[in-house]
Backbone bond lengths (Angstrom), bond angles and torsions (degrees), N, CA, C in turn:
res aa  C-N    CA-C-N  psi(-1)  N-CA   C-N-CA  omega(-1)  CA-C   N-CA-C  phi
1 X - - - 1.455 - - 1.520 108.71 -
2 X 1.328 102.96 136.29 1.872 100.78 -178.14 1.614 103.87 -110.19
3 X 1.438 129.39 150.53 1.049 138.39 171.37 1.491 116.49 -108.88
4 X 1.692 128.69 143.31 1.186 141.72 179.42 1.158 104.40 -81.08
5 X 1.811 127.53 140.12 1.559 127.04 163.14 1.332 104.81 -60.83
6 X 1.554 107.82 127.77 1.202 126.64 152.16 1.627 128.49 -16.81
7 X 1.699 111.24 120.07 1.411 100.30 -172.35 1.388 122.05 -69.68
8 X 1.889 148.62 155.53 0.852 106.09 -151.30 2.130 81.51 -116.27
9 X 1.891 94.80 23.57 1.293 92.75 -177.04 1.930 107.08 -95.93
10 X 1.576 109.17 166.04 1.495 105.56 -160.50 1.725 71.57 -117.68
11 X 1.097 105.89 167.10 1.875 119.42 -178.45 1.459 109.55 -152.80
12 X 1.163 91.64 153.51 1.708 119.57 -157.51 1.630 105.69 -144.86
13 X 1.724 123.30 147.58 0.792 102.58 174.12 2.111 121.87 -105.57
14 X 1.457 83.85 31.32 1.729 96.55 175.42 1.716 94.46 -136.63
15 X 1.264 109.79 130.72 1.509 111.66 161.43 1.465 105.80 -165.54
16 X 1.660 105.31 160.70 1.217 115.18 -165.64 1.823 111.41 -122.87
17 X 1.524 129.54 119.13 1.380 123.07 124.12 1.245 159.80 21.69
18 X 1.693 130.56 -4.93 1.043 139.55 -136.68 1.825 96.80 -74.90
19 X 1.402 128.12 103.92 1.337 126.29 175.25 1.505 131.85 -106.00
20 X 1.610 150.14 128.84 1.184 134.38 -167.12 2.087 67.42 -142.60
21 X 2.066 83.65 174.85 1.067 106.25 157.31 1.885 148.89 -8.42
22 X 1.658 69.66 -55.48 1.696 96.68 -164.42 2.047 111.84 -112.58
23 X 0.591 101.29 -13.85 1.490 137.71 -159.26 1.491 145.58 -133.87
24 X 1.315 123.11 80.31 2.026 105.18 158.78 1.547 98.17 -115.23
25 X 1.567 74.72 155.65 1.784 104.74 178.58 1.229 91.50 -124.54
26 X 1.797 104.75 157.37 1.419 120.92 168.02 1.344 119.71 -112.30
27 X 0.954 139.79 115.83 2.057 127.56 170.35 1.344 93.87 -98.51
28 X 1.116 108.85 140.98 1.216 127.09 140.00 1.806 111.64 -104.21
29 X 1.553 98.59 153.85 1.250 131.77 170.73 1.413 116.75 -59.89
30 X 1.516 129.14 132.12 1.375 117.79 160.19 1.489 108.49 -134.74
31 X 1.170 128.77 142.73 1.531 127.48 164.40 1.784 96.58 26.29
32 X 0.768 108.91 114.33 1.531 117.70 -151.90 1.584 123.83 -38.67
33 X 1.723 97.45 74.27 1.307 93.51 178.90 1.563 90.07 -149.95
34 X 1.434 113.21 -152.51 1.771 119.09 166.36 1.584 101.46 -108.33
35 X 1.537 106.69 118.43 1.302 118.78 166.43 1.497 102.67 -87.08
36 X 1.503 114.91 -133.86 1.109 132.58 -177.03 1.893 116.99 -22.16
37 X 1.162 131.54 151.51 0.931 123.31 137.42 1.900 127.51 -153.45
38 X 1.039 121.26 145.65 1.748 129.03 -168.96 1.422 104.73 -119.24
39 X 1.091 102.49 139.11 1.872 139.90 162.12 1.007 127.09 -104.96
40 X 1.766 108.27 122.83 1.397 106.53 174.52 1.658 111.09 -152.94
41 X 1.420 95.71 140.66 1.522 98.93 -174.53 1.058 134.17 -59.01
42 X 1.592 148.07 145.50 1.328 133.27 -165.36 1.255 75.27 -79.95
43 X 1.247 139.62 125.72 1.387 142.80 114.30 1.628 110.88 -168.98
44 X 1.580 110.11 179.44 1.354 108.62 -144.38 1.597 99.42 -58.11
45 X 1.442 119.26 -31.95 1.453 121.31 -177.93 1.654 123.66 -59.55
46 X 1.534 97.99 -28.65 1.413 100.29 -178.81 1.359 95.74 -96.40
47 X 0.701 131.52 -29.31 2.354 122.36 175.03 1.429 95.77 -45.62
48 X 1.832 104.74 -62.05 1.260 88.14 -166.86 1.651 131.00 -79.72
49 X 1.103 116.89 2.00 1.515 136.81 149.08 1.438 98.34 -47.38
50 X 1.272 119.88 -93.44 1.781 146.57 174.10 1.613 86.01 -17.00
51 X 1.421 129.57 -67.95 1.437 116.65 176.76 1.254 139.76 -38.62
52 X 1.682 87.66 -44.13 1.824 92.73 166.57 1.185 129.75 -61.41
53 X 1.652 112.52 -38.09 1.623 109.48 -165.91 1.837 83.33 -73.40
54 X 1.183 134.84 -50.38 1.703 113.52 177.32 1.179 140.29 -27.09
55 X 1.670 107.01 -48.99 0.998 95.66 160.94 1.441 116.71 -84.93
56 X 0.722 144.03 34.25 1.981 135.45 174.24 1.175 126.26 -109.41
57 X 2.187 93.87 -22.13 1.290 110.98 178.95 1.424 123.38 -103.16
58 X 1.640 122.03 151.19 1.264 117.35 179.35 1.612 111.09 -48.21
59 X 1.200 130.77 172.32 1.681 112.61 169.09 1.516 101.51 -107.54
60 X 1.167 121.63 93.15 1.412 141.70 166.20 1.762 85.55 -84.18
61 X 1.850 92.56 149.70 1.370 97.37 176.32 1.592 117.56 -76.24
62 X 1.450 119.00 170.84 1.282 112.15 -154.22 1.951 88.96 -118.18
63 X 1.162 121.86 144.15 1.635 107.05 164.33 0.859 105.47 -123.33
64 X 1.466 133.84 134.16 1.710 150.96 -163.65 0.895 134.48 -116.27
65 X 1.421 116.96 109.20 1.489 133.23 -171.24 1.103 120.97 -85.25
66 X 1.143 140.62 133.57 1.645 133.66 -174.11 1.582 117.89 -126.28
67 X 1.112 111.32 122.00 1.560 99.90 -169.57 2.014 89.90 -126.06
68 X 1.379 110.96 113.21 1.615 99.15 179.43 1.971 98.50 -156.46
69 X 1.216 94.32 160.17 1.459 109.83 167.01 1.478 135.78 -61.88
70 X 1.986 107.71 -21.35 0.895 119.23 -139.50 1.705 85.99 -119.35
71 X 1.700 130.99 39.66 0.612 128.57 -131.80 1.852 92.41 -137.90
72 X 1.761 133.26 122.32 1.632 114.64 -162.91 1.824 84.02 -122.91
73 X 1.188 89.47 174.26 1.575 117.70 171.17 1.258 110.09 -160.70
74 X 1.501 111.45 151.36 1.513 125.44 -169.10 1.391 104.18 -167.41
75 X 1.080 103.30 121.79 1.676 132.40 -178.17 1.836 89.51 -79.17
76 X 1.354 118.89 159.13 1.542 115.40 -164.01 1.630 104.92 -175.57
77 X 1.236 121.26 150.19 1.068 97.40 178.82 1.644 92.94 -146.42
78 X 1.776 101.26 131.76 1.625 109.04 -175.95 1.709 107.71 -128.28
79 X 1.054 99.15 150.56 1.821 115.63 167.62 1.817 104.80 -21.71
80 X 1.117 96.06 139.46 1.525 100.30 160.86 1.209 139.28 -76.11
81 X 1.396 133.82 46.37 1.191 158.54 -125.38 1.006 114.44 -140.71
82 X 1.566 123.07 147.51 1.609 144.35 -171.69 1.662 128.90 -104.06
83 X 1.050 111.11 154.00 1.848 93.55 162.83 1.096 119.29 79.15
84 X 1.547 118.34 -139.13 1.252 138.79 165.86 1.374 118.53 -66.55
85 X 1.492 112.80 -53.02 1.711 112.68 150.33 1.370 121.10 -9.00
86 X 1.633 104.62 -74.43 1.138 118.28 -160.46 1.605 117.75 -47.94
87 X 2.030 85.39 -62.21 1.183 96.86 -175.63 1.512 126.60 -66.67
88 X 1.341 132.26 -18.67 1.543 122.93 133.48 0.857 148.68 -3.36
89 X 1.634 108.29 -73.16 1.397 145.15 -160.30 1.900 90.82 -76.47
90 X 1.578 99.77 -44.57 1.494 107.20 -170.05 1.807 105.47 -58.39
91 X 1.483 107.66 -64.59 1.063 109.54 155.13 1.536 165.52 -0.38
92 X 1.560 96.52 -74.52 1.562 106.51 146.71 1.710 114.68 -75.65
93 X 1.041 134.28 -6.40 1.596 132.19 146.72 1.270 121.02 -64.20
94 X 1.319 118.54 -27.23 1.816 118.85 176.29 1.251 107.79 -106.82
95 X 1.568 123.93 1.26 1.530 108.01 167.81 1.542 106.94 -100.64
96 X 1.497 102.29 -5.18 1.821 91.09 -177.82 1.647 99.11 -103.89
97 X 1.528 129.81 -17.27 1.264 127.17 -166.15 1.937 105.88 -92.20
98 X 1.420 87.36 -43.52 1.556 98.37 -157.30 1.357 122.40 -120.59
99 X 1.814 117.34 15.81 1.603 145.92 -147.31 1.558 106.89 -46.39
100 X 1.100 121.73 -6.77 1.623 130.85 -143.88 1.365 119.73 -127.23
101 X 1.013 122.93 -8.07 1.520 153.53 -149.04 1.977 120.86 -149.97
102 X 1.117 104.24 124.31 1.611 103.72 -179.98 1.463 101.47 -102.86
103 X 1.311 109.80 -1.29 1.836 113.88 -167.73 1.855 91.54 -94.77
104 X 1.258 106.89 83.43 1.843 111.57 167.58 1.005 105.45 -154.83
105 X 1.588 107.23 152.13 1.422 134.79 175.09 1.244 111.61 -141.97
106 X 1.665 114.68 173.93 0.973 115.62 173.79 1.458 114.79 -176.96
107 X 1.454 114.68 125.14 1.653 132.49 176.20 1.217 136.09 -101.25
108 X 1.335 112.47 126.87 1.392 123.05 -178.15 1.359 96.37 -67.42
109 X 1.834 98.30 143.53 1.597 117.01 -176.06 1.531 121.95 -110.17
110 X 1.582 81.82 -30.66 1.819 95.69 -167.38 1.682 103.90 178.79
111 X 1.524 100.87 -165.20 1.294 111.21 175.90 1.642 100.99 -123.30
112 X 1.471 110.00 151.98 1.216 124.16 165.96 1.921 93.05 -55.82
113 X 1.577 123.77 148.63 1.104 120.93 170.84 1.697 112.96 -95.92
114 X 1.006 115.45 -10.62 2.018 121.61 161.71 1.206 125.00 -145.56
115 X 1.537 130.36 168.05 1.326 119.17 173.46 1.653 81.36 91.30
116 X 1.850 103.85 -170.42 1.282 102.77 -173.94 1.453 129.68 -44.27
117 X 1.601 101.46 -15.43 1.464 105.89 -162.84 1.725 127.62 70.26
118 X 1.584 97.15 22.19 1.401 119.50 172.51 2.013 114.00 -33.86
119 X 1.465 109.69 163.75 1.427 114.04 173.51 1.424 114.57 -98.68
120 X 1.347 105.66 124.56 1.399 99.90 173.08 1.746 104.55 -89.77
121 X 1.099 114.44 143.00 1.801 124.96 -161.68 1.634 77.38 -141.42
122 X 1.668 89.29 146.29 1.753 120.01 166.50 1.619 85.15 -112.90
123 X 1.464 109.72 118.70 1.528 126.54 136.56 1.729 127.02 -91.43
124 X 1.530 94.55 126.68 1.399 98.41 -179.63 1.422 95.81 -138.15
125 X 1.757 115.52 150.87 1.441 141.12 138.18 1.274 121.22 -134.10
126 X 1.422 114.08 -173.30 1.234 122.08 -162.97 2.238 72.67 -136.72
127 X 1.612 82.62 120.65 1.429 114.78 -164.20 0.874 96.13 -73.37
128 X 1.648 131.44 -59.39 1.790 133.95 -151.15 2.017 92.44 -104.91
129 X 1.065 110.73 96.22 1.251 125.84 169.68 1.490 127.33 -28.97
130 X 1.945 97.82 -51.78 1.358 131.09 -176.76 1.680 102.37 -38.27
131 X 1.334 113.97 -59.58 1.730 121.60 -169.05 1.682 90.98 -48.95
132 X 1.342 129.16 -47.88 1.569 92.24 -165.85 1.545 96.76 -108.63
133 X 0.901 122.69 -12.80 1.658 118.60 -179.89 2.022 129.19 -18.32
134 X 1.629 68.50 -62.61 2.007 79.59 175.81 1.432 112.58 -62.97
135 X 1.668 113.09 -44.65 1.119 104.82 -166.77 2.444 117.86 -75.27
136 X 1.354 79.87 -12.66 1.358 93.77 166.71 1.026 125.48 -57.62
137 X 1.838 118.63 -75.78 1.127 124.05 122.12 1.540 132.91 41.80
138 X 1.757 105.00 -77.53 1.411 108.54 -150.09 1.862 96.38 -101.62
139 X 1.477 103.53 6.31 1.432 126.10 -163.90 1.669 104.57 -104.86
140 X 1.469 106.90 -30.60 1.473 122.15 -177.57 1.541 85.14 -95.67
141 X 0.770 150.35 -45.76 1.805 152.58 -160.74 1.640 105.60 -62.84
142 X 1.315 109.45 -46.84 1.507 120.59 -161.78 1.796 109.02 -110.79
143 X 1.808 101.80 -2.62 0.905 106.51 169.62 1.630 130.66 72.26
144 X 1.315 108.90 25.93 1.835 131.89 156.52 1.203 120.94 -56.84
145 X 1.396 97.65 128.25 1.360 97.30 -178.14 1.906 95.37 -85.49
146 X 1.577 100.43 147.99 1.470 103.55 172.28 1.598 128.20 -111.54
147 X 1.244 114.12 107.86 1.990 111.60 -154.17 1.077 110.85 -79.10
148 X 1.506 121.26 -5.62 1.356 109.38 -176.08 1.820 108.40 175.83
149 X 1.067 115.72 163.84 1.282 102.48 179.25 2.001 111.10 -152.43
150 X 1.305 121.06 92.95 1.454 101.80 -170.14 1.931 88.73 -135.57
151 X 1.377 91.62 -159.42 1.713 96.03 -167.78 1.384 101.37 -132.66
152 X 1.702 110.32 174.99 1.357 110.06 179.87 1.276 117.61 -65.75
153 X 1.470 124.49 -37.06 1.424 114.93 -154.29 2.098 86.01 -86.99
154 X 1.264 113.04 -37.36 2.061 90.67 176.08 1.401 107.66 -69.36
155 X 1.373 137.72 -16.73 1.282 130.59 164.88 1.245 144.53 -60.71
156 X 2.074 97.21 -29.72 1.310 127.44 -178.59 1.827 121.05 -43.84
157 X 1.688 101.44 -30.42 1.903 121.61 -176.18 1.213 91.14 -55.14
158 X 1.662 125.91 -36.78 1.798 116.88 -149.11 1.403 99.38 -100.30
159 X 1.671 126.77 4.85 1.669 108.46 157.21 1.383 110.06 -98.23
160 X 1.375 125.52 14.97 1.682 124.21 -161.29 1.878 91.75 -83.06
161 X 1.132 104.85 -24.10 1.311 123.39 -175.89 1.721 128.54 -63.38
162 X 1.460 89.67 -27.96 1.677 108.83 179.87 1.830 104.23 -108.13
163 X 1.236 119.24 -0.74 1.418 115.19 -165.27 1.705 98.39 -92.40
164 X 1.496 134.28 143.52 1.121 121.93 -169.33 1.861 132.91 -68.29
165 X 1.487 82.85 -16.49 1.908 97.11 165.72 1.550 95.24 -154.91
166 X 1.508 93.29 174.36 1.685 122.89 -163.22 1.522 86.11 -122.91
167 X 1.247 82.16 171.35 1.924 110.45 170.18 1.620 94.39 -169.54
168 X 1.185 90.47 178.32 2.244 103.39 -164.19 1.937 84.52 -94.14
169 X 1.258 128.03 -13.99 1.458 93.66 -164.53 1.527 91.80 -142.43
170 X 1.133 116.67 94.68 1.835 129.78 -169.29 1.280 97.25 -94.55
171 X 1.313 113.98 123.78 1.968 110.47 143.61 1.459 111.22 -113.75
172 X 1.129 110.47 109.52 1.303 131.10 -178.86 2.134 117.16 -79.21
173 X 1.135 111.09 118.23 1.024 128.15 -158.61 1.702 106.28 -104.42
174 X 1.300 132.68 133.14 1.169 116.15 178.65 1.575 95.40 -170.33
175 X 1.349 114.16 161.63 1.509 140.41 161.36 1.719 117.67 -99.17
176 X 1.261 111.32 113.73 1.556 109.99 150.98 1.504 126.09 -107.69
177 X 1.460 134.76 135.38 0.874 126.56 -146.61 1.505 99.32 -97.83
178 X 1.294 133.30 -23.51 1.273 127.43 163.19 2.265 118.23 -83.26
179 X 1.009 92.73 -0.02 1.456 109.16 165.85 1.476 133.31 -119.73
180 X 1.041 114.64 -74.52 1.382 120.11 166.80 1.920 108.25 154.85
181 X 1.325 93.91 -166.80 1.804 95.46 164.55 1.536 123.44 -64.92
182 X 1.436 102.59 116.72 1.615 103.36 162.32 1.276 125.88 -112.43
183 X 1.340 128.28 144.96 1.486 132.57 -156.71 1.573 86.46 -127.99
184 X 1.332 114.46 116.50 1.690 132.06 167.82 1.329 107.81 -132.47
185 X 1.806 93.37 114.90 1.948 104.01 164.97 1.464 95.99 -103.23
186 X 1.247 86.61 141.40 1.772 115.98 176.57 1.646 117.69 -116.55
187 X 1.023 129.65 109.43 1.599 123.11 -177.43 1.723 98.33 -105.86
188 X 1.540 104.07 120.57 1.375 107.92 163.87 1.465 94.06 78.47
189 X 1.115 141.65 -2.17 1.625 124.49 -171.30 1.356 112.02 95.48
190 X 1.286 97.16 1.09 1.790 95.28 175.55 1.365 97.61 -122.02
191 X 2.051 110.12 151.55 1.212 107.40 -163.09 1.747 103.39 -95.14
192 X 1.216 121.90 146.91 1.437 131.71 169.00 1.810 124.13 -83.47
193 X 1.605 94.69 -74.30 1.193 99.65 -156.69 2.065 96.45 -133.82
194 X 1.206 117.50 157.06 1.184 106.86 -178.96 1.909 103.54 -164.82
195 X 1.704 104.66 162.44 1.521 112.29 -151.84 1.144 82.34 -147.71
196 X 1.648 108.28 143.96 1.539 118.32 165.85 2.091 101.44 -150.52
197 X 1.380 93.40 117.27 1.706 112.45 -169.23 1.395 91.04 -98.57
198 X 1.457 111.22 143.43 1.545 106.41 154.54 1.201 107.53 -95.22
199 X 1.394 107.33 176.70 1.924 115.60 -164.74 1.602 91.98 -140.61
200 X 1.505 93.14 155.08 1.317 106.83 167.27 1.491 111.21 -39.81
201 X 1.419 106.20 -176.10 1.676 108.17 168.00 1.289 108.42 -100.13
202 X 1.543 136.07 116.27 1.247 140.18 -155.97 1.585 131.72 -52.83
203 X 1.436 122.69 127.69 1.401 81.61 -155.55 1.862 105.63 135.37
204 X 1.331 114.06 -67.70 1.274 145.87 -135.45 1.633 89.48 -106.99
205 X 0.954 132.36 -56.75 1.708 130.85 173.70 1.636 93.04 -144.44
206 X 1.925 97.03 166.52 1.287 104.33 170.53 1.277 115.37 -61.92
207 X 1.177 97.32 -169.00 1.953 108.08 -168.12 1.426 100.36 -133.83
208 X 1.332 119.92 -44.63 1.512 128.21 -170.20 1.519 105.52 -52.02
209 X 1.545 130.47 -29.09 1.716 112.92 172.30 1.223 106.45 -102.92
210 X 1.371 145.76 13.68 1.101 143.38 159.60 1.403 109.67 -81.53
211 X 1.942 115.43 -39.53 1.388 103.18 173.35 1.651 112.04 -79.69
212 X 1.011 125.98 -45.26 1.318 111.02 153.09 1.500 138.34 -11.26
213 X 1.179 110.76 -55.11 1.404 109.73 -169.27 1.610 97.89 -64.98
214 X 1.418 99.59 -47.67 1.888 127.58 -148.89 1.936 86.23 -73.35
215 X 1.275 117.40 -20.54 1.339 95.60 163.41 1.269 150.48 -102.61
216 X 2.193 85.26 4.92 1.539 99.87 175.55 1.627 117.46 -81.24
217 X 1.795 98.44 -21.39 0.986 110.40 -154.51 1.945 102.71 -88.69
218 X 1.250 118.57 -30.02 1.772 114.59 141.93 1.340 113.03 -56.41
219 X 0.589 129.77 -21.03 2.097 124.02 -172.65 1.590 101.29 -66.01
220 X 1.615 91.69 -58.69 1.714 101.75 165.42 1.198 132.06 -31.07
221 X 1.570 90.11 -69.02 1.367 111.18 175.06 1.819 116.71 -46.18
222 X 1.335 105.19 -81.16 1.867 96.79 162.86 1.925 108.19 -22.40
223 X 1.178 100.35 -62.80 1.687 94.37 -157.77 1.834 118.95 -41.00
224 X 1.695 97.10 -31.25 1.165 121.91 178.19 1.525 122.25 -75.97
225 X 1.371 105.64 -19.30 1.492 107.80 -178.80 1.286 105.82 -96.35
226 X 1.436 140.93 -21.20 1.225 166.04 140.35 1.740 82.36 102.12
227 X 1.554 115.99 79.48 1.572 110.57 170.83 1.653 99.22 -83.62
228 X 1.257 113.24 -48.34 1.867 132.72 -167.04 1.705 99.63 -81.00
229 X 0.746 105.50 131.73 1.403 108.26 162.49 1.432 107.03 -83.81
230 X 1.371 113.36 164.76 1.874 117.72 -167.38 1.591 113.69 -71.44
231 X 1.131 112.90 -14.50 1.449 115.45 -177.44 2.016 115.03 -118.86
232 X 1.161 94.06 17.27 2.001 108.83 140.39 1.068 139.46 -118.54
233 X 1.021 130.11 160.08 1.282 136.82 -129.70 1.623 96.09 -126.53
234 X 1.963 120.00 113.38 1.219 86.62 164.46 1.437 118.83 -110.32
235 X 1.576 106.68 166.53 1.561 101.93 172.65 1.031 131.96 -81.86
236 X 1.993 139.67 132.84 1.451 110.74 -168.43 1.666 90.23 -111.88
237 X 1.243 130.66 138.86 1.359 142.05 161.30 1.164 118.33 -106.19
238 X 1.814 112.37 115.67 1.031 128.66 155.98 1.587 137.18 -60.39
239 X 1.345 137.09 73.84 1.347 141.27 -167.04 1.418 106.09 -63.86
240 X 1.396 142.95 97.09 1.907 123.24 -164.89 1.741 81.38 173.00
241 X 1.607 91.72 165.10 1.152 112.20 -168.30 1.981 110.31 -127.88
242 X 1.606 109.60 176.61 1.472 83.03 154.80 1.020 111.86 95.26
243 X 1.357 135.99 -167.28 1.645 169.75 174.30 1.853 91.23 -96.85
244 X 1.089 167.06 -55.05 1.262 156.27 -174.99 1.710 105.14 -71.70
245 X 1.334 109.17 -11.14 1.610 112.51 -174.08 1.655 96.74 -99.41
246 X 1.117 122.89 -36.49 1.386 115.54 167.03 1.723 112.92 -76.50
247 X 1.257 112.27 -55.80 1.566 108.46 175.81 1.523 111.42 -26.85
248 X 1.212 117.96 -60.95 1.429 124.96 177.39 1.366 119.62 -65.57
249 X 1.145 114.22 -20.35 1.776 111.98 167.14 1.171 115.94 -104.94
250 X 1.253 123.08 23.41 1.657 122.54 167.74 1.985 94.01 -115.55
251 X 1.405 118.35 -15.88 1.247 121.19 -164.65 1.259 105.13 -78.98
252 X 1.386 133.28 -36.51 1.359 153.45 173.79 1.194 119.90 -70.32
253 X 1.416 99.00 126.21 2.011 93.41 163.38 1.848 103.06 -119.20
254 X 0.948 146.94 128.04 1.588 137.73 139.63 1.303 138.07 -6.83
255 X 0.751 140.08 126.41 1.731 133.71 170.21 1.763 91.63 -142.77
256 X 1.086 109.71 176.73 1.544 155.16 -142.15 1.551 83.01 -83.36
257 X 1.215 134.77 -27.68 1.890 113.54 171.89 0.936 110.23 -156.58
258 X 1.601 128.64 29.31 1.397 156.72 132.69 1.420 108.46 -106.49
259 X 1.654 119.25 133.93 1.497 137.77 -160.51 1.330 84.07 -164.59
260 X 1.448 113.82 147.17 1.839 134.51 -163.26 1.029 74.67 -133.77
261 X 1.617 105.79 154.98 1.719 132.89 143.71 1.386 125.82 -155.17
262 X 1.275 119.96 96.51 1.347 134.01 175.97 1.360 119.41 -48.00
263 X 1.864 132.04 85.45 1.522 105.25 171.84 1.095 102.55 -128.56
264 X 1.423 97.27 153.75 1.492 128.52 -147.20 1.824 86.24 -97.29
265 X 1.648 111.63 124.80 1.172 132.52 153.25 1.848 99.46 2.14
266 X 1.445 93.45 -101.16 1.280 130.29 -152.55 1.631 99.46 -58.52
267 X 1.361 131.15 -14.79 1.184 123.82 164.00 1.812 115.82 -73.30
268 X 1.505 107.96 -31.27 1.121 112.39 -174.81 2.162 109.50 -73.56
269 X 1.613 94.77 -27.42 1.216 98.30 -152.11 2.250 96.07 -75.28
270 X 1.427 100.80 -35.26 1.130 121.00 178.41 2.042 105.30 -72.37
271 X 1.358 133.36 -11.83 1.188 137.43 173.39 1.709 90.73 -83.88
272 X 1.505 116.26 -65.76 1.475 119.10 -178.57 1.665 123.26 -34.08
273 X 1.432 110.77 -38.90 1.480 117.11 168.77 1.534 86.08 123.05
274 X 1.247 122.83 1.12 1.987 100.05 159.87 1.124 147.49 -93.39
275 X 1.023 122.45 138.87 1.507 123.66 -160.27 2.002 96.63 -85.31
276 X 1.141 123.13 7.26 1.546 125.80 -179.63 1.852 95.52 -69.07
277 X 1.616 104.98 147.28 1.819 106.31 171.87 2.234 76.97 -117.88
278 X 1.720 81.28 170.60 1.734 89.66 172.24 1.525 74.69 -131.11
279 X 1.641 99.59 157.71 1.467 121.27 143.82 1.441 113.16 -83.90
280 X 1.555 121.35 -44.48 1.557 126.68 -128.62 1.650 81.16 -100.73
281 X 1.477 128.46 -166.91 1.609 132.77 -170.13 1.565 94.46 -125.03
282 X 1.819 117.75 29.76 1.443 90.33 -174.95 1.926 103.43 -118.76
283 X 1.408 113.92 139.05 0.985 104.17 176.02 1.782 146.69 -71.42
284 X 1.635 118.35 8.24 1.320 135.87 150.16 1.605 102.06 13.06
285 X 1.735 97.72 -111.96 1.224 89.70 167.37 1.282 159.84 -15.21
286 X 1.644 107.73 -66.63 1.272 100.52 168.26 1.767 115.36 -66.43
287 X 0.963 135.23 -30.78 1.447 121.57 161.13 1.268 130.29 -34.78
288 X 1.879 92.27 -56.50 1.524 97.45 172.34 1.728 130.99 -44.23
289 X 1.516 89.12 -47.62 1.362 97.50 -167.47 1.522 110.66 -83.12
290 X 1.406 126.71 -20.52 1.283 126.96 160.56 1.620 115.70 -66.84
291 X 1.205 116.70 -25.09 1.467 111.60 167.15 1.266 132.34 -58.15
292 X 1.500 99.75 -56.23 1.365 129.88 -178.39 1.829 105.75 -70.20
293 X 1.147 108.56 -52.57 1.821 93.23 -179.59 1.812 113.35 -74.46
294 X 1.058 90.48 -18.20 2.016 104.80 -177.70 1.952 97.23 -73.93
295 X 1.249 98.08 -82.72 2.020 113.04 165.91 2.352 80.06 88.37
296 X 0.906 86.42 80.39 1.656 95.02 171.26 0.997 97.71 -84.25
297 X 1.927 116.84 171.91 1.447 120.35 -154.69 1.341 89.73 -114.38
298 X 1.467 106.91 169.33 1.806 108.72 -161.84 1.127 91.11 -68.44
């Protein structure tokens, strides 16, 4: 009788996907927290890494996080309509916006308040296919089931939940370490508008005037889209840990429709129900693990 080397993967029957550009990681789930987790490079060496742990692992479904550049949104506004209607109407909106791409969705926001009383819908995809293609692919190959599939900035509503207060007009600030900085404003709990900068490689120069700049330069941006009217106030939240989590909260002062808030990783991660600490200022983790204990619908 011959025996196989030992796998050197640990298994769970909840785990998550986390994919950008450059980068997927895997968590798995443990006794309800994030056990295990693996890295692998987008490239042909890391697929075929990414292949191995497939085959080694049971095929528990996978839920997929997407953090990329290549990523649109569009506010839209369609008939108030059901069914087959709907899905039409939806339709000829994703063959003229998004023709190129099977990676789209799209959520109802509200109602027009006069006139037909039309729906305003956020359409989003992820334009350049290529970023998740292979890894799709190697998921249909080995035969994974896939539970879901959304991104950071539509995910961003489900940490507003762990932060210690709200306000109607959030820009949410954060680091991923296989992506970079993302800047998500949220009005009311619903998401608007969203930014993803790459960053140096960490380490290599500071970070604190690079996020700086990158957050004057959304501030703008809002001012220009006229989401806030001039007499609200929005909130900017710092998601980061560390010496870069203080740098940035000594850098700030408040005024009357600018309000700062420094929170520290590991306070959020310990509100979520994990017992995980971070050193580094990037939020990975806590995504992960808000994904995975949350399990949102594709």
């Amino acid at each position: 009788m011959t025996s196989s080397p030992k796998s050197r993967f640990e298994f769970s029957g909840r785990r998550a996907l986390f994919l950008s550009a450059q980068k997927a990681a895997v968590y798995q789930w443990r006794k309800g927290d994030l056990g295990s987790s693996f890295l692998f490079d987008a490239n042909t060496q890391g697929r075929e890494y990414f292949a191995r742990y497939l085959r080694e692992s049971p095929n528990h479904p996978l839920h997929i996080l997407v953090d990329v550049f290549e990523e649109e949104f569009r506010a839209e506004t369609i008939p108030h309509v059901f069914g087959g209607d709907r899905a039409a109407i939806v339709g000829r909106k994703k063959a003229r916006l998004f023709r190129d791409t099977p990676y789209f969705q799209y959520t109802v926001l509200g109602r027009e308040s006069e006139g037909r009383r039309d729906d305003n819908v956020l359409m989003s995809a992820i334009t350049n296919p290529v970023v998740l293609d292979p890894w799709l692919q190697l998921l249909d190959d080995y035969k994974v089931p896939v539970a879901g599939i959304t991104s950071v900035p539509l995910f961003s509503a489900a940490l507003l939940r762990l932060l210690p207060q709200t306000a109607n007009n959030v820009l949410m600030i954060s680091l991923q370490s296989i992506s970079g900085l993302r800047q998500t404003f949220l009005q009311k709990g619903q998401f608007r508008v969203s930014r993803l900068v790459q960053m140096p490689r960490y380490g290599t120069e500071p970070y604190g005037p690079h996020i700086r700049d990158e957050v004057e330069k959304i501030r703008r941006y809002l001012n220009s889209l006229r989401l806030v009217s001039p007499e609200d106030p929005i909130d900017i939240y710092f998601l980061l840990t560390g010496e870069l989590l203080e740098e940035l909260r000594s850098a700030y002062r408040d005024s009357a429709l600018i309000r700062h808030h420094a929170i520290d990783l590991n306070d959020l991660l310990r509100e979520s129900g994990s017992a995980r600490r971070v050193a580094a200022p990037f939020s990975d983790q806590l995504l992960a693990h808000q994904l995975l204990r949350l399990r949102p619908a594709n």
